[in-house]
C-alpha positions as CSV (number, residue, x, y, z in Angstrom):
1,X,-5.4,-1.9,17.4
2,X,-3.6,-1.0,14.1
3,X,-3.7,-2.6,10.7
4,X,-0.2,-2.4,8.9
5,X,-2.0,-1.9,5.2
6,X,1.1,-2.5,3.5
7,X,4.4,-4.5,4.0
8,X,6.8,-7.4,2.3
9,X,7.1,-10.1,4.4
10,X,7.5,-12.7,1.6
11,X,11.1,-10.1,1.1
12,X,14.1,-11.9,2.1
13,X,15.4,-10.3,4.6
14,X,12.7,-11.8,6.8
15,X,12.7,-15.1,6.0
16,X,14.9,-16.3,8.7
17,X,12.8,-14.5,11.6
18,X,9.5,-14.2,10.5
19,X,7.5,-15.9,13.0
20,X,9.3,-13.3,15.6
21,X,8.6,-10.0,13.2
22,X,5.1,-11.1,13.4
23,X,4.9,-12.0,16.9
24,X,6.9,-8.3,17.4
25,X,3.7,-6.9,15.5
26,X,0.9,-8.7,17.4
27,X,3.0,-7.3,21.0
28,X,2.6,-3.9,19.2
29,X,-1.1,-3.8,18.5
30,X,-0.9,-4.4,14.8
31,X,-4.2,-6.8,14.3
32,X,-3.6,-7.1,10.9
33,X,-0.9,-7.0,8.3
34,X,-0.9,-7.0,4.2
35,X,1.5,-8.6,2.5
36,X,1.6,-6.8,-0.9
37,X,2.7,-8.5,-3.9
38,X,5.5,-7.2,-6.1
39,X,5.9,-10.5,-9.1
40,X,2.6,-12.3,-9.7
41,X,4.7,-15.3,-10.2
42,X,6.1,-15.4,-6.4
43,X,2.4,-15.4,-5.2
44,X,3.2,-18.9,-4.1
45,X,5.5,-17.7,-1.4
46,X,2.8,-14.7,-0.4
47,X,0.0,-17.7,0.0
48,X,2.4,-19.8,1.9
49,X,2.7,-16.7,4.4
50,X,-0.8,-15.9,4.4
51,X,-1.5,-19.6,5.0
52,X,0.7,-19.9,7.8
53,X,-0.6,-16.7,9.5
54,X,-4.1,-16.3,10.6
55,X,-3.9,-12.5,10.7
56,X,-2.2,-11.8,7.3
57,X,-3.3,-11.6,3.8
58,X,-2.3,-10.2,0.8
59,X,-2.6,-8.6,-2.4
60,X,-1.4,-9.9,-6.2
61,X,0.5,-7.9,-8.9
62,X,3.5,-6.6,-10.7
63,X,4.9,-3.3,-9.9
64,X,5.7,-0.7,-12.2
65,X,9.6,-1.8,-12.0
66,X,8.9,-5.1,-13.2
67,X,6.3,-4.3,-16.2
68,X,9.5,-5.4,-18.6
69,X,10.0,-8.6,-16.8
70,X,6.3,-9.4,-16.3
71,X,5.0,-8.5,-19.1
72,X,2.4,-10.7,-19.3
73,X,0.3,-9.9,-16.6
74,X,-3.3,-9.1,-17.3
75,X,-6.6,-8.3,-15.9
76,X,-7.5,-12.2,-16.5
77,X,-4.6,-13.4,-14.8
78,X,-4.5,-11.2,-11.5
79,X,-8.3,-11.6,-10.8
80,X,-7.5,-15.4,-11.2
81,X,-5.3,-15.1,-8.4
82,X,-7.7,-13.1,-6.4
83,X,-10.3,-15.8,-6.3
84,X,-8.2,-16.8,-3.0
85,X,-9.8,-16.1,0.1
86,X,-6.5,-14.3,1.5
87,X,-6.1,-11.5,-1.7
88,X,-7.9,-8.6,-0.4
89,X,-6.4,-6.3,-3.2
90,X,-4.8,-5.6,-6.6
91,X,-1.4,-4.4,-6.9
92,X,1.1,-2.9,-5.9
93,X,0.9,-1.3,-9.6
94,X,1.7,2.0,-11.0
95,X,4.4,4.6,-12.4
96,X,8.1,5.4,-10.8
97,X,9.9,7.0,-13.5
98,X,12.7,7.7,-10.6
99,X,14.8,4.7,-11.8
100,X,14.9,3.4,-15.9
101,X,14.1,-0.4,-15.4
102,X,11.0,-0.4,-17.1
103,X,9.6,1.8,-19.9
104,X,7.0,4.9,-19.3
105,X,4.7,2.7,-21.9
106,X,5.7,-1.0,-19.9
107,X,4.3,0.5,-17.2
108,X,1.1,2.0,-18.4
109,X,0.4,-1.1,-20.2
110,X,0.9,-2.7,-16.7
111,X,-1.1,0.2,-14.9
112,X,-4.0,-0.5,-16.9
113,X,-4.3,-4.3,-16.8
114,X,-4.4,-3.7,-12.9
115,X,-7.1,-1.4,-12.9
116,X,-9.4,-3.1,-14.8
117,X,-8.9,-6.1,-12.3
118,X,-9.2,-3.7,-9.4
119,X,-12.6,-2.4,-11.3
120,X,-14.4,-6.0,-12.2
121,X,-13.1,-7.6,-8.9
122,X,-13.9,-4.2,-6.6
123,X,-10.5,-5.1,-4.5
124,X,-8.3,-1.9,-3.6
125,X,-5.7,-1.0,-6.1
126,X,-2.6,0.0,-4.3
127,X,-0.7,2.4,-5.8
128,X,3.0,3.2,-6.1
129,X,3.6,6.4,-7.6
130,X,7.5,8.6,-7.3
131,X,8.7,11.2,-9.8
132,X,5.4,10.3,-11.9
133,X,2.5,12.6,-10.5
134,X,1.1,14.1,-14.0
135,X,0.8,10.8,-15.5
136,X,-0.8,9.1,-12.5
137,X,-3.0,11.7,-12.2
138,X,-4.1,11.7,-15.8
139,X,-4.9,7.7,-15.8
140,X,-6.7,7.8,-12.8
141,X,-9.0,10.5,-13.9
142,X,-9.6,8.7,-17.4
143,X,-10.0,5.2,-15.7
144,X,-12.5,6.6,-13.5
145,X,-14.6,8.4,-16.2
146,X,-14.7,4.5,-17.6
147,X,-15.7,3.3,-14.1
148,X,-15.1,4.0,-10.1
149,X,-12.5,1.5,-8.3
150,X,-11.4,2.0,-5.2
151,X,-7.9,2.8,-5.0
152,X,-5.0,3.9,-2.2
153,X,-1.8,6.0,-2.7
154,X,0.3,4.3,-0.7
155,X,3.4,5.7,1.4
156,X,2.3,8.6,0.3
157,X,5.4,11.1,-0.8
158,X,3.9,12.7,-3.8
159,X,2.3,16.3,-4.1
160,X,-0.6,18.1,-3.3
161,X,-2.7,18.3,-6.4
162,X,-1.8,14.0,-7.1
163,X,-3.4,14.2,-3.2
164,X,-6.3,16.6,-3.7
165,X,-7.4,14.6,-7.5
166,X,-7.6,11.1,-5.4
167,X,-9.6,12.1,-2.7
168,X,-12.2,13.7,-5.6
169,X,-12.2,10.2,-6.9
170,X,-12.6,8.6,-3.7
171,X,-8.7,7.2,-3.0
172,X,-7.6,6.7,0.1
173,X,-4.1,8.0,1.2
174,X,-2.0,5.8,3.1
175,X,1.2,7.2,5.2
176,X,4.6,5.4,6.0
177,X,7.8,5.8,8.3
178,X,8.2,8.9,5.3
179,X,5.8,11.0,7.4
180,X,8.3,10.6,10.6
181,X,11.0,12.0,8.4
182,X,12.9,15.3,8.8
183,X,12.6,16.8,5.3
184,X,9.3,15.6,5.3
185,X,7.6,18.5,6.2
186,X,5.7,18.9,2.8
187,X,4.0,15.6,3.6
188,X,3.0,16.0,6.9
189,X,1.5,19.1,5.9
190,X,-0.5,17.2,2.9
191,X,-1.5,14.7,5.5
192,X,-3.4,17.8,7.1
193,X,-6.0,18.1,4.5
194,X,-7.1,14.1,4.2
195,X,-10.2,13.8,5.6
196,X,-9.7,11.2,8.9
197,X,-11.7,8.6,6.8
198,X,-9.6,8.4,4.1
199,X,-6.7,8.1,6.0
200,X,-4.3,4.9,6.2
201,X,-0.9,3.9,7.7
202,X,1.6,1.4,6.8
203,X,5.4,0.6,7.2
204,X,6.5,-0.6,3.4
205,X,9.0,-2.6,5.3
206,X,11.6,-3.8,4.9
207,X,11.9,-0.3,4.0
208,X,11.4,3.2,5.2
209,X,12.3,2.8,8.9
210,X,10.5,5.7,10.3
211,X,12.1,7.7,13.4
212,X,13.8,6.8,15.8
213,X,14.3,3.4,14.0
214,X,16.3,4.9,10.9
215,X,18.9,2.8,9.9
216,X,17.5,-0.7,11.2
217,X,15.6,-2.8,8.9
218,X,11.1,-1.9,9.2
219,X,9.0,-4.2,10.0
220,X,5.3,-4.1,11.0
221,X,5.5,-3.1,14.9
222,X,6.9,0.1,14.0
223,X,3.6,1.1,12.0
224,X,2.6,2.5,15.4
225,X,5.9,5.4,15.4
226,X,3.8,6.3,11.9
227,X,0.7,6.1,13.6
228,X,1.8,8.5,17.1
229,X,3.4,11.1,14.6
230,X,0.0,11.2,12.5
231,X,-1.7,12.0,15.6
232,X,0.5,14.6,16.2
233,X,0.2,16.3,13.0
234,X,-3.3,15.8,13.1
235,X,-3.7,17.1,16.9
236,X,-5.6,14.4,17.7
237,X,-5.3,11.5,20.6
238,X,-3.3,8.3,19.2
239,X,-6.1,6.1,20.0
240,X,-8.3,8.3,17.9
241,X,-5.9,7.7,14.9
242,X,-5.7,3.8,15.7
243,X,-9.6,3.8,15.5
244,X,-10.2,5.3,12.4
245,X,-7.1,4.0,10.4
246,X,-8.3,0.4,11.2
247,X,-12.0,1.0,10.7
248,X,-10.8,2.7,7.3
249,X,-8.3,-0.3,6.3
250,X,-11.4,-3.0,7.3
251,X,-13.6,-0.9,5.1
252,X,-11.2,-0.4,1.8
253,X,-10.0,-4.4,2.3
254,X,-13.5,-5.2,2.5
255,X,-12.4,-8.9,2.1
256,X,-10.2,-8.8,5.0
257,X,-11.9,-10.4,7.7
């Protein structure tokens, strides 16, 4: 059994086949999936999707992209939301300074609200993090000096001291079709030094098609191409990896049943 920690199915480009990508997941051994939210104010479509679908469930926020357009989200407001049965985390929140849509301050603003949420309602903050490793680093060790939350780095593509500081704090690191990649090397390698119960995997889809699937659109069977190559790096058997990467997801979404 796998748990596919972090996808979009609420994302358009599934909204004409979504009761087959699902099925296509269940054929695959994915058990569970998490719909992750990217604008509080479509969390109508994720409920409608986790209503719909025994084994999925979700999280609420506004990622760091969208801290201009949503600025109003706040620790009040997300762990309003959260109140529902089906949101087993906070996010996805954090810093990608890779593209200019929203400021470095929109999105600490942002970053904050969520973990303060994440703190009070003891949900998972997913975290999104690219080309913004010093400055994630850096809030998550003052947050935590205010306060532990639990936390994930998710498709993990960052470097090794943003990987080494979250495990000290207690994050967990979740891997995505990135790992399968060819100039991936310096992640596989990082994925080396996470201890087995801090691991997690995840597709991102409709994004990040891992190999041999590059070029098609992901979706939440092919978690388990992330999951053979992590036993590879790791040396270990797949079904060792599929044990402890769903005992770890069941214990970090401690509300997913």
């Amino acid at each position: 059994m796998l748990v596919d920690t972090h996808c979009h199915l609420d994302f358009e480009t599934f909204s004409k086949e979504l009761d087959d990508v699902v099925d296509r997941a269940h054929q695959a051994g994915v058990a569970r999936m998490i719909t992750i939210s990217t604008l509080v104010r479509d969390m109508d479509k994720l409920f409608d999707i986790t209503e719909r679908f025994e084994d999925v469930y979700c999280s609420v926020g506004t990622h760091p992209s969208s801290s201009h357009d949503e600025n109003d989200t706040t620790a009040e407001k997300l762990l309003e939301f959260a109140k529902n049965p089906k949101v087993v985390a906070i996010g996805e929140v954090g810093l990608d300074y890779h593209y200019d849509d929203a400021t470095p301050a929109e999105q600490k603003r942002n970053f904050h609200e969520h973990i303060v949420a994440a703190r009070e309602s003891l949900l998972p903050l997913v975290i999104h993090t690219r080309d913004a490793d010093n400055d994630t680093r850096d809030i998550l060790v003052e947050e935590t000096k205010k306060g532990r939350f639990p936390f994930i780095l998710h498709s993990f593509s960052s470097g090794d001291e943003l990987a080494q500081t979250a495990l000290e704090l207690g994050g967990y690191i979740s891997f995505s079709g990135i790992l399968t990649f060819k100039n991936a090397e310096n992640v596989r390698q990082i994925a080396k030094t996470v201890p087995i119960e801090r691991v997690l995997v995840e597709t991102d889809s409709p994004y990040l098609a891992p190999v041999p699937f590059r070029g098609k659109t992901n979706e939440p069977s092919f978690v388990k191409q992330t999951a053979l190559v992590l036993a590879d790096v790791l040396g270990v058997p797949f079904d060792e990896i599929a044990k402890h990467t769903t005992e770890n997801a069941y214990r970090i979404f401690s509300k997913m049943k």
